[in-house]
Each structure stands twice: as C-alpha cells, then as structure tokens.
C-alpha positions in Angstrom: 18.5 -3.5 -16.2 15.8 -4.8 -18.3 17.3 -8.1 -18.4 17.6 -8.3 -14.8 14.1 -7.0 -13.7 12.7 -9.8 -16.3 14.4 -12.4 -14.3 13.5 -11.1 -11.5 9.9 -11.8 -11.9 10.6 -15.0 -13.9 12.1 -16.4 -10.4 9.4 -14.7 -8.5 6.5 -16.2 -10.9 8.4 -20.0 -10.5 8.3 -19.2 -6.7 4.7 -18.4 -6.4 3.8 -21.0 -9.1 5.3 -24.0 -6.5 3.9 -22.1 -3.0 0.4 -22.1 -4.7 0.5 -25.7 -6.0 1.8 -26.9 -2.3 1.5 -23.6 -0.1 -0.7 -26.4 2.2 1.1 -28.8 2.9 4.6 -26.3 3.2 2.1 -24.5 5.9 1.7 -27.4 7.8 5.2 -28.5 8.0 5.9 -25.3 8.5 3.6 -25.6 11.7 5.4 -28.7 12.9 9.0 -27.5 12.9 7.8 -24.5 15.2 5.8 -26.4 17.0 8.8 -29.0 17.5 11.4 -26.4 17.9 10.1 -23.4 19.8 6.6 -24.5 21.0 3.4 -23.6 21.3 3.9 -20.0 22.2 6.1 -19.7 18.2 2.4 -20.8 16.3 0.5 -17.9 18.4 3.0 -15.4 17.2 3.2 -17.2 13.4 -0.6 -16.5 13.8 -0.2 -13.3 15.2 2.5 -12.3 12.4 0.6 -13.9 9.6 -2.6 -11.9 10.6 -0.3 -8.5 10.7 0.8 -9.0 7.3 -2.8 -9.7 5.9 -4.5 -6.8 7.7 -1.5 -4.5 6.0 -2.2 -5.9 2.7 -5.6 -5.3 2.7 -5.3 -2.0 4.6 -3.0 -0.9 2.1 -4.8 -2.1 -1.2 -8.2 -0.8 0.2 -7.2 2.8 1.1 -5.4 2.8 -2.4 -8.6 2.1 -4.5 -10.9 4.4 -2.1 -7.7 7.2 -2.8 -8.0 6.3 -6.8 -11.5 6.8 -6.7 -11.9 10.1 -4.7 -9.3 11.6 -6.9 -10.4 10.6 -9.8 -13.5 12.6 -9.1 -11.5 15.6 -7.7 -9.7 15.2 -11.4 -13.1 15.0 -12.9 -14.6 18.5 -11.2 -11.1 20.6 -11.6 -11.3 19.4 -15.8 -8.1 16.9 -15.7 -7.9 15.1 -19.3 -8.2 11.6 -18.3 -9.0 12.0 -14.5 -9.7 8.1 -14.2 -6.0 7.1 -15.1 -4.7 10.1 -13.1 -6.5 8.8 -10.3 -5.2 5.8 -11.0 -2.2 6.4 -10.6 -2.6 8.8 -7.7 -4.1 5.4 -6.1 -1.6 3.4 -6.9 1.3 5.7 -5.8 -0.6 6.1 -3.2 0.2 2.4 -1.9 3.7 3.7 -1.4 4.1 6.2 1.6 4.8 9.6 0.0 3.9 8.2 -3.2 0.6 10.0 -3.8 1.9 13.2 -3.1 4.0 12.7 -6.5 1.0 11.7 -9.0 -0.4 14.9 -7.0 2.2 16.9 -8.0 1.9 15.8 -11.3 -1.6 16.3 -11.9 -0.8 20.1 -10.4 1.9 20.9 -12.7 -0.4 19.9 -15.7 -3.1 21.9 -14.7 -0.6 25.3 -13.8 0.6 24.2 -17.8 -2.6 24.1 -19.2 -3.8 27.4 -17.5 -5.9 26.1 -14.7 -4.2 28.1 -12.0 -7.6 27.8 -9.4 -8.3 24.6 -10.7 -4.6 23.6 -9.4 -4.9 25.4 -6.4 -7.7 23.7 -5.2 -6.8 19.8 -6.0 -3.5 20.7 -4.6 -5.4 21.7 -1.5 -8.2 18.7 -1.6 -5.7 16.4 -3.0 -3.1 17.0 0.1 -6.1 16.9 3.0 -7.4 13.6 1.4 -4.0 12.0 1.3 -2.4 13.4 4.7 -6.2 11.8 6.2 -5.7 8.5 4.2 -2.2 8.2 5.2 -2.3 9.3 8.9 -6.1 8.1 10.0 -7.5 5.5 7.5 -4.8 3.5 6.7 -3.6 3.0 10.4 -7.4 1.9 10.9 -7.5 -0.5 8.3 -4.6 -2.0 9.6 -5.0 -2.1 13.2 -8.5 -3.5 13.1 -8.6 -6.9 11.7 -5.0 -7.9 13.8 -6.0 -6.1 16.9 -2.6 -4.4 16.8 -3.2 -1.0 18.8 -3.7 2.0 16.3 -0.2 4.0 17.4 1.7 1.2 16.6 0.2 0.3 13.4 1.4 3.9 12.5 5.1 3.5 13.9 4.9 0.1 11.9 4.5 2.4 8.7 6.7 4.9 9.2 9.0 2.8 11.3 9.3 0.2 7.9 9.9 3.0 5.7 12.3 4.6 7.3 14.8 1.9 8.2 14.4 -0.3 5.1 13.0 1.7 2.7 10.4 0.4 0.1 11.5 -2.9 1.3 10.1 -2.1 4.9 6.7 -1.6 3.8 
C-alpha cells in the first residue's frame, strides 16, 4: 500500500513537473482544438469551468485556515494541550465535507478523558455551530462569488460531488 501511494505521487510530481514547465503553451493549444472543434461558445464554458474550479479551491482552502484558526483558539480557552495542531487539523479536515466534525470529535473525547467534561461540552457546542456555519454559509460564499455561480447551486455542487463520487467529487 505504501509502495503504491509512493508511486502515486512520483507520477503525480512528473505530471505537474511537465504542466508547469509548458502548462502555457498546452493552454493555448488547448484553446485552439476547442476553438477548432466546438467553437466559440466551448472557450466561454472552458472559461467558465476553469473559473469554477479556482473559486472552489480557494473557497475551500480559505474557509479551512479561517476554521484552523478559530478552533485553535476555542482549543486554547477550553485548555487543549497543543490547541494549534488540533486546530490544525480540525482545519484541515475541515477541507473534506464531514471531515471537521471528526478532529471535533477527537478533541471532545480527549477532553471527556482528561476530565474536562464542561470544557467538552462547550467546544463540542462551539465547535459544531462554527463548522455547520462554515460548511453551510461561508463556504458556499466563497465559492459562488468570484465565478458568479448562484449561491444554491454552489451548495448542490458540494453536496452533490460528495455524494455521487465521493472524495473524488469534491
């Protein structure tokens, strides 16, 4: 499995190495085949697709840093041991639909083991408002804005992505 996952991003580092070197000039040929093939109307919607993809990315990555940072103080105040790396990871997970709620989890369990019963209590309560509004409100908003794709179907593209192919859909 190791073995495999190595190669994996062996072939995926190769990849990127030759799209950065000539990701250009690909682009532009790129551009004339569509333009050749299907017309002007198949650049509008590689434009259109391109600044989808972009505004998700960013949408994504942003509301996962803001979601690190905000938990990590919530960490802080309820007297997690390393609150930065837990809300680090709570960040990071938190890229992943559903994925925050399990660093959350985590973070509860520790503090229930260590005795912090209120202190568990309350980031569970915190920690589950701050996601379900990142999740449901932010990131939609992020994503929506920069591609002027409508807010509702920003949200269906989320969920929608997830739930037909998987991890793969975001």
């Amino acid at each position: 499995v190791v073995r495999r996952i190595g190669f994996y991003v062996l072939i995926c580092a190769i990849t990127l190495f030759f799209l950065y070197l000539d990701g250009e000039a690909l682009a532009r040929q790129l551009d004339a085949v569509l333009l050749r093939h299907c017309g002007e109307a198949a650049l509008a919607t590689k434009r259109l697709a391109v600044g989808a993809m972009r505004a998700t990315v960013n949408g994504v990555t942003v509301v996962g840093l803001a979601l690190a940072v905000v938990m990590s103080i919530a960490y802080a105040v309820a007297g997690v041991r390393h609150p930065a790396m837990a809300g680090l990871l709570t960040g990071l997970f938190g890229m992943v639909p559903f994925g925050a709620m399990v660093a959350l989890l985590g973070v509860v369990l520790y503090l229930l083991a260590v005795g912090s019963a209120v202190a568990a209590l309350a980031v569970l309560a915190f920690g589950v408002v701050t996601i379900f509004l990142a999740d449901h409100f932010v990131r939609p908003l992020f994503i929506s804005g920069p591609s002027r794709m409508p807010l509702l179907l920003a949200l269906f593209g989320i969920v929608g992505g997830l739930g037909t192919f998987g991890l793969l859909g975001l």
